[in-house]
SEKEFI-512259 format. One line per field, with one value per residue (C-alpha): y, x, z; residue in one letter. Coordinates in nm, 3 decimals. Each point is the difference from the previous one (the first is absolute). Layout:
BEGIN
c2 = [Y ...]
c1 = [X ...]
c3 = [Z ...]
resn = [A ...]
REM end
This chain:
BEGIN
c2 = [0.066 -0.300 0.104 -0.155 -0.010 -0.258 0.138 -0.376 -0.023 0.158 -0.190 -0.334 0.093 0.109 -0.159 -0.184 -0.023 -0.251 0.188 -0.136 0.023 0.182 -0.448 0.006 0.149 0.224 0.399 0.125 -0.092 -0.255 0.041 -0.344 0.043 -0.171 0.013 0.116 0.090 -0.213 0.015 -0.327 0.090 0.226 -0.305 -0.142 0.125 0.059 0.185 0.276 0.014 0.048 0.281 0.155 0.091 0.106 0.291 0.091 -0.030 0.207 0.326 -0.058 0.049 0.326 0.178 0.040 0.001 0.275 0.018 0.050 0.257 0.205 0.002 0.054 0.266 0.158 0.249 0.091 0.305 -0.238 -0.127 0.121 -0.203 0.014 -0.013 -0.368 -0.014 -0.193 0.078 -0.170 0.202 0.325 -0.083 -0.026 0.291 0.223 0.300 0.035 -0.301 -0.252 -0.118 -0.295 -0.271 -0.313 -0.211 0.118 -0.238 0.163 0.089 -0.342 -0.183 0.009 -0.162 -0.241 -0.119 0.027 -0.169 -0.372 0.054 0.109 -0.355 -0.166 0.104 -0.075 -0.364 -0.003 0.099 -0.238 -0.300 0.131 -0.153 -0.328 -0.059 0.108 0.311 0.199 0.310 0.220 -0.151 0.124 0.313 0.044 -0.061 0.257 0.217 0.015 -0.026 0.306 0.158 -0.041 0.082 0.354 0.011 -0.027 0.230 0.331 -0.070 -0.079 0.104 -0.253 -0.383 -0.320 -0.245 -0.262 -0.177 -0.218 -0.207 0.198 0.269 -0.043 -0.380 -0.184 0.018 -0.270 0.071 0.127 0.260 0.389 0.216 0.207 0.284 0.251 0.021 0.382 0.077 -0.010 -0.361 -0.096 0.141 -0.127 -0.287 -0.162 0.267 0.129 -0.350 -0.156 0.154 0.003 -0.346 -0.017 0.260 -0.203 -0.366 0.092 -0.075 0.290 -0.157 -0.084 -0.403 0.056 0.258 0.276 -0.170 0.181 0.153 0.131 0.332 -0.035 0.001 0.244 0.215 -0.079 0.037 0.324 0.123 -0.106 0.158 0.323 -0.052 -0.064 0.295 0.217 -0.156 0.040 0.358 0.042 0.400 0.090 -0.192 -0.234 -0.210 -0.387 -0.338 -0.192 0.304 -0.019 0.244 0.064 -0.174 -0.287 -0.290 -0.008 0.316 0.174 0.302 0.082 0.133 -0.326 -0.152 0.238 -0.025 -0.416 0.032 0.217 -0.213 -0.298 0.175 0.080 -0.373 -0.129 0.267 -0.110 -0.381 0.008 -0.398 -0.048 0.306 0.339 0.358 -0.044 0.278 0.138 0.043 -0.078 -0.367 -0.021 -0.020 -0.128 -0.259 -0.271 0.062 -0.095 -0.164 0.127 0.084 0.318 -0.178 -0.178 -0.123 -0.064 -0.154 -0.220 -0.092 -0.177 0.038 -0.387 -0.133 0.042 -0.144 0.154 0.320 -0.009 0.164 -0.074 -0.015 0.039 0.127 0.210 0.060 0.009 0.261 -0.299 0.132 -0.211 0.184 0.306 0.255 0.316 0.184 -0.073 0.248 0.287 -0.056 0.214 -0.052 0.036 -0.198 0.279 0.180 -0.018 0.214 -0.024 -0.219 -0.264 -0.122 0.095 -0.109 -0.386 -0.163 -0.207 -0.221 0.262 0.191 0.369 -0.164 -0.289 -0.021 0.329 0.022 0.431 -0.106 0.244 0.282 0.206 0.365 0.247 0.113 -0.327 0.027 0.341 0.033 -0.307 -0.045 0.311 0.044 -0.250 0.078 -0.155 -0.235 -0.313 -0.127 0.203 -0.189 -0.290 -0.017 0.134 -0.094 0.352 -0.092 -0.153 -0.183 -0.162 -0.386 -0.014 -0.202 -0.271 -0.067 -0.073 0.315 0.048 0.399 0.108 0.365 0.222 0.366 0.149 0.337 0.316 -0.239 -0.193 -0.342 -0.271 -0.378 -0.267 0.015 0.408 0.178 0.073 0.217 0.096 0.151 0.258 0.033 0.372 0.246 0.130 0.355 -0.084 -0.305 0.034 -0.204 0.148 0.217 0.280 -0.162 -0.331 -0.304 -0.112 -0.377 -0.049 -0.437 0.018 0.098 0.372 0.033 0.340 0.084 0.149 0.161 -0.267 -0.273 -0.288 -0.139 0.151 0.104 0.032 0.276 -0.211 0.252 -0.037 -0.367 -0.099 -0.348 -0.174 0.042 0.046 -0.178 -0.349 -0.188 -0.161 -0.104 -0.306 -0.046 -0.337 -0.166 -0.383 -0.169 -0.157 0.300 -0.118 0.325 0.030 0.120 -0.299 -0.071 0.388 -0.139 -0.233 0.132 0.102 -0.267 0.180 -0.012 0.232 0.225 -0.002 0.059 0.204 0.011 0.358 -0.005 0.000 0.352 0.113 -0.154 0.137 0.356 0.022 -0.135 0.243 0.308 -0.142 0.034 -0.296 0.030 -0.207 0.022 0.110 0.301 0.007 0.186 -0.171 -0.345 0.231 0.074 -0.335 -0.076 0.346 -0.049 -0.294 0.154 0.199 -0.253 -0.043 -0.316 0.015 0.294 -0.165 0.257 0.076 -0.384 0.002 -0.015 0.301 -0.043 0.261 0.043 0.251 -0.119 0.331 0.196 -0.192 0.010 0.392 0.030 -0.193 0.204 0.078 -0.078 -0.313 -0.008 -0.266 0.192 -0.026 -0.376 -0.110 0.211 -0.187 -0.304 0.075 0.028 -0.302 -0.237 0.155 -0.220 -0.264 -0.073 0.183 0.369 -0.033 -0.194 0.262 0.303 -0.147 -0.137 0.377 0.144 0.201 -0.123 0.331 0.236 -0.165 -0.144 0.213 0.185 -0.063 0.135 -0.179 0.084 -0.125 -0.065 -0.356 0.181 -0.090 0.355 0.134 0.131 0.273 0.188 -0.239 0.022 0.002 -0.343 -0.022 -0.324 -0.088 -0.177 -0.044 -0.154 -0.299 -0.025 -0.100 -0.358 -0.201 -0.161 -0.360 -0.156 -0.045 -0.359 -0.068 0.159 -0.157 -0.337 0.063 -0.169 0.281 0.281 0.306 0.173 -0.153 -0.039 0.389 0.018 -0.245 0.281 0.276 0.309 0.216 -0.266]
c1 = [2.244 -0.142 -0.344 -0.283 -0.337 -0.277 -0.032 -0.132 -0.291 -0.190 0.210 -0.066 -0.381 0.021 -0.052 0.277 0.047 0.136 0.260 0.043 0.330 0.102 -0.016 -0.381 -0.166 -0.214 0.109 -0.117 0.009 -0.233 -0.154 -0.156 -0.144 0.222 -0.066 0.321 0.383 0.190 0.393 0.026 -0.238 0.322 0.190 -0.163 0.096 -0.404 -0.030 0.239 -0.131 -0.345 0.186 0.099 -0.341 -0.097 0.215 -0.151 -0.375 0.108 0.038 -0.406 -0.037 0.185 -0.044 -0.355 -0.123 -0.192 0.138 0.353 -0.144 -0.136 0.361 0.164 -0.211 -0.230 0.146 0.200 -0.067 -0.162 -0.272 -0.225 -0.325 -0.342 -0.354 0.001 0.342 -0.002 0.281 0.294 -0.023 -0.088 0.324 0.237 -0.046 0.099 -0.256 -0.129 -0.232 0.186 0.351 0.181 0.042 0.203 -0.316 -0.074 -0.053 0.092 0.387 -0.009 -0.050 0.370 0.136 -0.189 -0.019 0.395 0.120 -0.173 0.121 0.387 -0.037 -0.083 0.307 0.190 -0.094 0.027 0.328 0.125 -0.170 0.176 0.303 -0.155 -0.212 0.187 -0.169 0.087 0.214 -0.223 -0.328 0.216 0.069 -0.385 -0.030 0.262 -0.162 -0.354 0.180 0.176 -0.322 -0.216 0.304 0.010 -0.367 0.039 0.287 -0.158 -0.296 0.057 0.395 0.240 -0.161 0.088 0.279 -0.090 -0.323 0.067 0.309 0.215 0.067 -0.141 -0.066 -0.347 -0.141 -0.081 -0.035 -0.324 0.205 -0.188 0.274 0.168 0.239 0.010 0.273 0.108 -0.050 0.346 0.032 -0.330 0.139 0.334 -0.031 -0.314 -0.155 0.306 0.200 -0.338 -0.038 0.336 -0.020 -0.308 0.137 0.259 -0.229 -0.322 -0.030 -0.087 -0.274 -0.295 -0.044 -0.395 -0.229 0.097 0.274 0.293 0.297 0.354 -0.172 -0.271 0.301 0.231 -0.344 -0.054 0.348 0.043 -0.315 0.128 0.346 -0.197 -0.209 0.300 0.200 -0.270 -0.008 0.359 -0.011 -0.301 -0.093 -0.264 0.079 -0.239 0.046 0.044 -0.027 0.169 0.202 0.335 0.224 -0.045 0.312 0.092 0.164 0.202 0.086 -0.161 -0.199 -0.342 0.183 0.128 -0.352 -0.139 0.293 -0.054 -0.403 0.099 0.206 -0.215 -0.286 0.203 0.101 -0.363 -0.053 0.252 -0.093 -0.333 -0.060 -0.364 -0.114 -0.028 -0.235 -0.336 -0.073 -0.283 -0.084 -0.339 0.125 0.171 -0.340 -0.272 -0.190 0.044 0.405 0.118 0.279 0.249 0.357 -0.025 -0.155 0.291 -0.147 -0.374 -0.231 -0.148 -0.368 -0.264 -0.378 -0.026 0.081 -0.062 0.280 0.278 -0.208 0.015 -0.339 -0.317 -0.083 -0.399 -0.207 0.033 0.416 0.174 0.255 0.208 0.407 0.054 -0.346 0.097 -0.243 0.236 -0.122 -0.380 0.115 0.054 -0.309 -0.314 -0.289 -0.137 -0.311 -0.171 0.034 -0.383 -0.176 -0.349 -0.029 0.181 0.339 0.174 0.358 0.032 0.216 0.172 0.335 0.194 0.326 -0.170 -0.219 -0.022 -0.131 -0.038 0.162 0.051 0.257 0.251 -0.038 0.278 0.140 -0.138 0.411 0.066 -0.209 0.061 0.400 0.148 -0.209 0.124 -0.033 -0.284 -0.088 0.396 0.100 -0.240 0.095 -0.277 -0.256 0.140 -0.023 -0.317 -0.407 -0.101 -0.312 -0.309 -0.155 -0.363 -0.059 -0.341 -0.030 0.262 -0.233 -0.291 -0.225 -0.068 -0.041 0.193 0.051 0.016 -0.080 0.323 0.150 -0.136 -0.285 0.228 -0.042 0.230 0.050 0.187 0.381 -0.077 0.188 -0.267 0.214 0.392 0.256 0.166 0.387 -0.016 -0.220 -0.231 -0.182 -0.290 -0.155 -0.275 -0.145 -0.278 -0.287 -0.174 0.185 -0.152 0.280 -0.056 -0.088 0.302 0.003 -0.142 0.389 -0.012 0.166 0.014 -0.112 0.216 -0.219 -0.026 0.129 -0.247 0.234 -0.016 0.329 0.287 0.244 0.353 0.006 -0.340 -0.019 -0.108 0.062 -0.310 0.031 0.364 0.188 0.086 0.291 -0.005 0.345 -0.041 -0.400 -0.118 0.036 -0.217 -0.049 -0.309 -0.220 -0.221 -0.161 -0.169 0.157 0.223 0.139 0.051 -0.009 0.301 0.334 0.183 0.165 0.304 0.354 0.051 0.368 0.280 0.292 0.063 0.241 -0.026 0.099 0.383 -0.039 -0.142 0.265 0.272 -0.136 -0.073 0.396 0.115 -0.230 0.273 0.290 0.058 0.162 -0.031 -0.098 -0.345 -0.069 -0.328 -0.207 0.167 -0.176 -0.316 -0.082 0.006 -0.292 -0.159 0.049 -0.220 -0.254 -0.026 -0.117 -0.387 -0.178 -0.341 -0.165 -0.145 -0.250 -0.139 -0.020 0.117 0.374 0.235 0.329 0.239 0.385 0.048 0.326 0.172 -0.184 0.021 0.397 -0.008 -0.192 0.230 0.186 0.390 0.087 -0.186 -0.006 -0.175 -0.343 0.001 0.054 -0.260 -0.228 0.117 -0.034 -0.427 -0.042 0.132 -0.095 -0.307 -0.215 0.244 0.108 0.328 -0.115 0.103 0.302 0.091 -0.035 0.173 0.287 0.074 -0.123 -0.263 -0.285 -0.099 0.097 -0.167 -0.293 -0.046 -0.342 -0.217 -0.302 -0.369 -0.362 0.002 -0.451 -0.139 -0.276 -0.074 -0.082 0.255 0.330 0.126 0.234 0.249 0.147 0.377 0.059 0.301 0.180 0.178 0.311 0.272 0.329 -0.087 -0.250 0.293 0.001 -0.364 -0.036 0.068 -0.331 -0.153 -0.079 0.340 0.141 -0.298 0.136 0.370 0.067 0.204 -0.017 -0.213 0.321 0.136 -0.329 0.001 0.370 -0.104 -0.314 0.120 0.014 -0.309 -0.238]
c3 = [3.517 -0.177 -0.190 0.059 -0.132 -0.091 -0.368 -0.071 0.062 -0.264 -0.263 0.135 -0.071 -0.358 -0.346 -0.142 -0.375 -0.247 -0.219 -0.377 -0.113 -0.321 -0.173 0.039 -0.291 0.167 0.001 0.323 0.372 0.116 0.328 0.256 0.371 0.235 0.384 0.121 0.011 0.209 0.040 -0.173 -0.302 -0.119 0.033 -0.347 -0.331 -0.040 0.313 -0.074 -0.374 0.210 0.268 -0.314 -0.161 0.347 -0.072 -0.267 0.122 0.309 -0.227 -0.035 0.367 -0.061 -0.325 -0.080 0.380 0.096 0.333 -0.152 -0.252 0.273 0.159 -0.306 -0.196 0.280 0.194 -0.268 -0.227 -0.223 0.206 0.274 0.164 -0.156 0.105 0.072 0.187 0.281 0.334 -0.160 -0.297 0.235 0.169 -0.260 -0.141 0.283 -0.082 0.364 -0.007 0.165 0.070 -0.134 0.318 0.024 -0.079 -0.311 -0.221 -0.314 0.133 0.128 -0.315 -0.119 0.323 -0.003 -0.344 -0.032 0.284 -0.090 -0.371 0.168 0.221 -0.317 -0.161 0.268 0.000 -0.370 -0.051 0.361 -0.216 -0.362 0.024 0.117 -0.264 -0.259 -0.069 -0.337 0.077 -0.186 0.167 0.364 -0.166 -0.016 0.350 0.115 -0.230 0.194 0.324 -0.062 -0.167 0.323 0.235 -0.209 0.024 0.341 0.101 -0.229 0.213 0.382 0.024 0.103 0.016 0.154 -0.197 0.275 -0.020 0.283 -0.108 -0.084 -0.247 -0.346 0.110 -0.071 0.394 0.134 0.358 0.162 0.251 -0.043 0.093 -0.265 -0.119 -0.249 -0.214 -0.139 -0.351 -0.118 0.109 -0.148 -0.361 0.055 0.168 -0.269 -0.276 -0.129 -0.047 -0.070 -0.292 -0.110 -0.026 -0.167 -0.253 -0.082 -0.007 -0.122 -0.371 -0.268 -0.101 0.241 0.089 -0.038 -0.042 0.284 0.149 0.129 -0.225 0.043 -0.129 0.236 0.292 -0.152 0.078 0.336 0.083 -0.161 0.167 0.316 -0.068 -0.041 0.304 0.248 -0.182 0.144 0.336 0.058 -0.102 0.205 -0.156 0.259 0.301 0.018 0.300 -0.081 0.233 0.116 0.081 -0.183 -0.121 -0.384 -0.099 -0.232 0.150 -0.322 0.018 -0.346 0.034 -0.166 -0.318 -0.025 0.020 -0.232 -0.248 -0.001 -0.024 -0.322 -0.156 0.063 -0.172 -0.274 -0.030 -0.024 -0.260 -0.199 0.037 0.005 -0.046 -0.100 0.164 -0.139 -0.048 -0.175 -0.271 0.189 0.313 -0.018 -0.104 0.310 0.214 -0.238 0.105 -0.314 -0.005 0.368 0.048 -0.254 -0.010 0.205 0.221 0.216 0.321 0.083 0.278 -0.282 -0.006 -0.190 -0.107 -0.070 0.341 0.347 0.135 -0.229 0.032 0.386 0.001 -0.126 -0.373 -0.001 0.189 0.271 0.150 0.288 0.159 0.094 -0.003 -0.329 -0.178 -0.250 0.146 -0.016 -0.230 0.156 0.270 -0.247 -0.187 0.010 0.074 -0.390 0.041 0.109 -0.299 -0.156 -0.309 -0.053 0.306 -0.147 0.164 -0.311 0.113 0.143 0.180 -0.233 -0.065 -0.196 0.043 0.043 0.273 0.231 0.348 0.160 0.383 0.022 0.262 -0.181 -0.195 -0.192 0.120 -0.226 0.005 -0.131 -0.311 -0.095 0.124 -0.005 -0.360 -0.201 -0.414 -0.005 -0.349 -0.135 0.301 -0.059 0.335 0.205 -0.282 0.080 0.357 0.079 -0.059 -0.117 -0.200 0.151 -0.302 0.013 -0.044 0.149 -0.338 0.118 0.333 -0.271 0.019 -0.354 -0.012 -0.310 0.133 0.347 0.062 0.087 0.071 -0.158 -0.113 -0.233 -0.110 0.125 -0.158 0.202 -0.010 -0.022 0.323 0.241 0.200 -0.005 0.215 -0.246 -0.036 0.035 0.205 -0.148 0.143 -0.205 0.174 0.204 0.260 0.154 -0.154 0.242 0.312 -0.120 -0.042 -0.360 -0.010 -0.183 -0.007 0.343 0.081 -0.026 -0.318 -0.173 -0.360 -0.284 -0.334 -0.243 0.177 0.049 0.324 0.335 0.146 0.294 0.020 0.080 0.339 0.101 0.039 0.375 0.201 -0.201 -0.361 -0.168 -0.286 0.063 -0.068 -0.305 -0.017 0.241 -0.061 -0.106 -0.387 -0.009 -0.357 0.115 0.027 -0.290 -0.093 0.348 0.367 0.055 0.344 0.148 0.355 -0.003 0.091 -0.298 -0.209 -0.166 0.121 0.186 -0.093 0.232 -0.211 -0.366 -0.224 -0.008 0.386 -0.155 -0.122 0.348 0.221 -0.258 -0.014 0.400 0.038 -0.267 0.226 0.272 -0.151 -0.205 -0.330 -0.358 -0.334 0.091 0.199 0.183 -0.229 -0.321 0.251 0.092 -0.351 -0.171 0.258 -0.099 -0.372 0.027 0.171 -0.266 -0.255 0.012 -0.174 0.156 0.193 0.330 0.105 -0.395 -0.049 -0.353 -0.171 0.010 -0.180 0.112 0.054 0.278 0.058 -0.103 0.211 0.312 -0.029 -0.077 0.345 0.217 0.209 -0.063 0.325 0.191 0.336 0.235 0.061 -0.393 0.016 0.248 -0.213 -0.286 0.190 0.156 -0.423 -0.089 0.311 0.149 0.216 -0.042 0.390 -0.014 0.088 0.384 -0.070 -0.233 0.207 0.332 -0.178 -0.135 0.354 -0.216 0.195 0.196 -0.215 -0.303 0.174 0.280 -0.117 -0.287 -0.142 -0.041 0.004 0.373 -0.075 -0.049 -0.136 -0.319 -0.117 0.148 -0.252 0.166 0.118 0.085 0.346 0.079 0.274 0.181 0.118 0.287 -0.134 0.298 -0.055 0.163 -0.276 -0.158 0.092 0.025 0.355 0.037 0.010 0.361 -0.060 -0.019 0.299 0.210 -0.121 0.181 0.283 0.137 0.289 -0.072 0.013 -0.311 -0.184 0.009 -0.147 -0.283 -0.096 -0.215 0.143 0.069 -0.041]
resn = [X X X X X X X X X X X X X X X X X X X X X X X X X X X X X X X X X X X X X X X X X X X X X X X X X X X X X X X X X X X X X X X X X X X X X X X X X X X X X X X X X X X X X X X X X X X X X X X X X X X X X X X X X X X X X X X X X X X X X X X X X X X X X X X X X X X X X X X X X X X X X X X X X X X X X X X X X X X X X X X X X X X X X X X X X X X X X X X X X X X X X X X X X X X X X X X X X X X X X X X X X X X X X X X X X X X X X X X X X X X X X X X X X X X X X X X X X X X X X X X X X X X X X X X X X X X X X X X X X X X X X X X X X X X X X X X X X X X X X X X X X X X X X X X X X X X X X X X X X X X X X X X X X X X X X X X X X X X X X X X X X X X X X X X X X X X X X X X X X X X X X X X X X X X X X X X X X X X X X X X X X X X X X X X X X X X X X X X X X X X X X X X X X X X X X X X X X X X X X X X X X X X X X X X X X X X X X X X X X X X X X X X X X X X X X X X X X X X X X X X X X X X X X X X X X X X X X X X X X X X X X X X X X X X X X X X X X X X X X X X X X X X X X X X X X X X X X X X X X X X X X X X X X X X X X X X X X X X X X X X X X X X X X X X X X X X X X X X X X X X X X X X X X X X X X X X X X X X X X X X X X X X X X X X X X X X X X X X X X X X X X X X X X X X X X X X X X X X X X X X X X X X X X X X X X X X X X X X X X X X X X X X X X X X X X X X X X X X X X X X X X X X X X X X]
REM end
């Protein structure tokens, strides 16, 4: 049957954008408004160079919405909904609040983002030839075609090849009928030989700043190797749809996949191009360093320009899909925190805090489980906003000093109150029955200390360590607050080079064999961990090697629970938590209960309660957004069959 679909209308709508080939002087991509995407716009060699940044500037509608970090991270056993969460957040998390429905908007957002940028492609690559395109420009452009196809078939199941003229054709028809392909013909058919093409066309070296790579495909690929190993071996029967029997048209089975993600891994290891491991982790995620060589792919963004930004600058933001608002969603509320009367934390433009959402808030399991030896492995520091620090100073009131806890003094850029690493028996948070004020938070007191503070399992929805790992870095603060109420202006990570030694050690787990076993792989990712430069939540330099101890503690034998706990350290908050835990089928039991203080009470930090989550296999796959099944022109009948299962 002939596949159908009017994919184009949201691409004939969208910016366009002149490309500047590798001859101008300028080193990045250049972005100008253009009203439309027309069939014949591909048909000039300045059309496809503009259908080419488009692909880029798509990843901004993805990575770095807070629709798609909700799907990704909520619902996980790294997230749960805070006091501020609104239905869709509710929803996604499965905890007996709400259900996740085909109109969600947050499930939604990959569909239809991907689809225009797959169309794009499409007429990119029918135009290539034409105007005499270079081969590794084309190889870009099967690059993010495969990329978004992936994105798509890890999230909904098996997706469309035809757009309405044909499979993997630029559509140019108007008809709304349409067909699902199965997921083995999706990666066979376009993601696998994609990227094997881009593999072998991309150059080493990027053409501009955060432009495509043969290492940046060898990762993909391998990733998706890894991905479809699972799926063919399928370990807890997890229904899929289109239904399809798990088998390769080729004929390989998973240990095949897994053996070929492995030794792709290993390749981009071993020919690392321009890309490689920082020293310290901490480097990896601090604000004044993005965009170095671990760094391979990012939804790039800009503090200097609206435009190239795709969000406001100044002033107050948007939640537009393009705006970088994630890691609002998992910030606190901290501008309640007062001493004295005085608001002694503010919002401001700086990586510990940003604009405060509380649409997500961590599991207590997450913190204290998933983030073990705290006091050697520098990646809990390095993830999280532990350490509430005053700047009433950088709003302009003058006080030089606050009454704190235990009648202590505090100055600004003192902690005002702090989530410790470890519990502590000793803290106490109420005096004769009576909530101490604590920072108008309900923060306990420890002898001596001048900071109130949180017990890491008696943090509730309200108040609870943010993520500092994504928060926002600006140069143009200028002493004062700066622009907190913008979107965040960093790039926002999609790919690392440190990915390679994941993909390798999860193969390995599977039975793939090399030079490298899996926790040889694991721990050069722990060994780094190890290595401290600066202690986030003390604020001041700490030079220590921990490297010795971190490879002592890794386990003789890895197996894959080990890995995705390896993998929540080193990628927390980062959008790939769901992904994660469906492609290993770990979802329910990893996920399936989790422990917070359930109160929005400020006061209240205790005892956590035990919430359970109902994960189904359906779960599995997201629905495919209502919007787009209203669209079809089709029976009722077959508008059902194109909806996933149980939804």
């Amino acid at each position: 049957m002939t596949v159908k679909i009017n994919f184009k209308a949201k691409v004939i709508t969208v910016l366009s954008i002149v490309f500047l080939l590798s001859a101008c002087t300028k080193e990045i991509i250049e972005e100008n408004p253009r009203g439309q995407f027309t069939p014949d716009f591909f048909q000039s060699e300045t059309g496809v160079q503009g259908g080419v940044v488009f692909l880029y500037e798509t990843m901004r509608d993805i990575y770095g919405n807070n629709g798609f970090f909700n799907a990704t991270e909520n619902g996980t056993d790294h997230y749960t909904w805070a006091e501020s969460a609104t239905g869709d957040f509710k929803n996604v998390d499965l905890s007996g609040e709400g259900q996740i429905i085909s109109d969600e908007g947050a499930t939604a957002g990959v569909w239809f983002s991907s689809f225009p940028a797959i169309n794009t492609a499409n007429g990119i690559l029918e135009n290539a030839e034409a105007v005499g395109l270079d081969p590794a420009l084309v190889a870009e452009v099967r690059f993010f075609r495969a990329f978004y196809y992936f994105l798509l078939v890890q999230t909904y199941g098996g997706v469309p090849l035809d757009l309405g003229s044909g499979e993997l054709a630029f559509n140019r028809s108007a008809v709304r009928t349409s067909t699902r392909n199965t997921v083995p013909e999706v990666y066979t058919k376009v993601i696998f030989p994609d990227l094997v093409t881009a593999v072998n066309d991309l150059p080493e070296n990027p053409r501009l700043t955060g432009t495509v790579t043969k290492n940046v495909a060898r990762l993909i690929l391998a990733k998706a190797y890894l991905t479809y190993g699972w799926w063919l071996e399928n370990p807890e029967g997890i229904p899929t749809y289109p239904e399809t029997p798990r088998n390769d048209p080729d004929g390989n089975g998973a240990s095949f996949y897994f053996q070929e993600a492995y030794d792709l891994a290993m390749e981009g290891i071993q020919n690392p191009g321009p890309y490689g491991l920082l020293e310290y982790f901490y480097d990896v995620h601090e604000g004044s360093n993005d965009r170095h060589q671990e760094m391979m792919l990012y939804a790039d963004r800009t503090q200097d320009n609206e435009q190239f930004n795709g969000a406001p600058v100044t002033g107050w933001g948007t939640t537009s899909n393009s705006a970088n608002t994630a890691v609002w969603m998992a910030t606190s509320n901290y501008t309640t925190i007062s001493v004295d009367g005085v608001p002694a934390v503010q919002r401001q433009s700086v990586q510990s805090l940003g604009r405060p959402w509380t649409r997500m808030a961590p599991t207590i399991n997450a913190l204290t489980e998933n983030f073990t030896d705290k006091d050697i492995d520098s990646r809990y520091d390095g993830t999280f906003t532990t350490s509430y620090r005053g700047n009433w100073d950088q709003g302009g009131d003058p006080t030089p000093s606050l009454t704190g806890a235990n009648g202590l003094e505090i100055e600004p850029g003192d902690a005002v109150i702090s989530f410790l690493d470890e519990y502590d028996p000793a803290v106490v948070y109420e005096v004769s029955g009576e909530p101490i004020n604590g920072a108008n938070i309900g923060g306990g007191v420890l002898p001596g200390r001048a900071d109130y503070v949180i017990n890491l399992n008696e943090f509730n929805r309200r108040f609870y360590p943010g993520l500092w790992k994504t928060g926002p870095y600006r140069t143009d603060n200028e002493g004062g607050l700066g622009q907190p109420n913008v979107p965040n202006t960093r790039p926002y990570p999609i790919a690392k080079f440190s990915e390679f030694y994941f993909i390798a050690a999860e193969a390995a787990v599977k039975g793939a064999s090399g030079t490298m076993s899996a926790r040889d792989l694991i721990n050069v990712i722990r060994a780094r961990a190890g290595k401290w430069r600066f202690d986030n939540g003390e604020q001041e330099e700490r030079i220590e090697d921990n490297s010795a101890a971190m490879v002592a503690a890794t386990p003789m034998t890895i197996d894959i629970d080990y890995i995705l706990a390896e993998r929540s350290r080193e990628y927390f908050g980062e959008s790939v938590r769901w992904y994660d835990l469906v492609r290993t089928q770990k979802w329910s039991e990893i996920a399936g209960s989790f422990e917070i203080v359930a109160s929005i009470i400020a006061t209240d930090h205790g005892p956590a309660t035990t919430i359970s989550r109902e994960i189904q296999p359906y779960h599995y796959l997201r629905p495919i957004p209502q919007g787009q099944i209203d669209n079809l022109d089709m029976t009722d009948a077959e508008k059902a069959a194109y909806q996933n299962p149980g939804y």
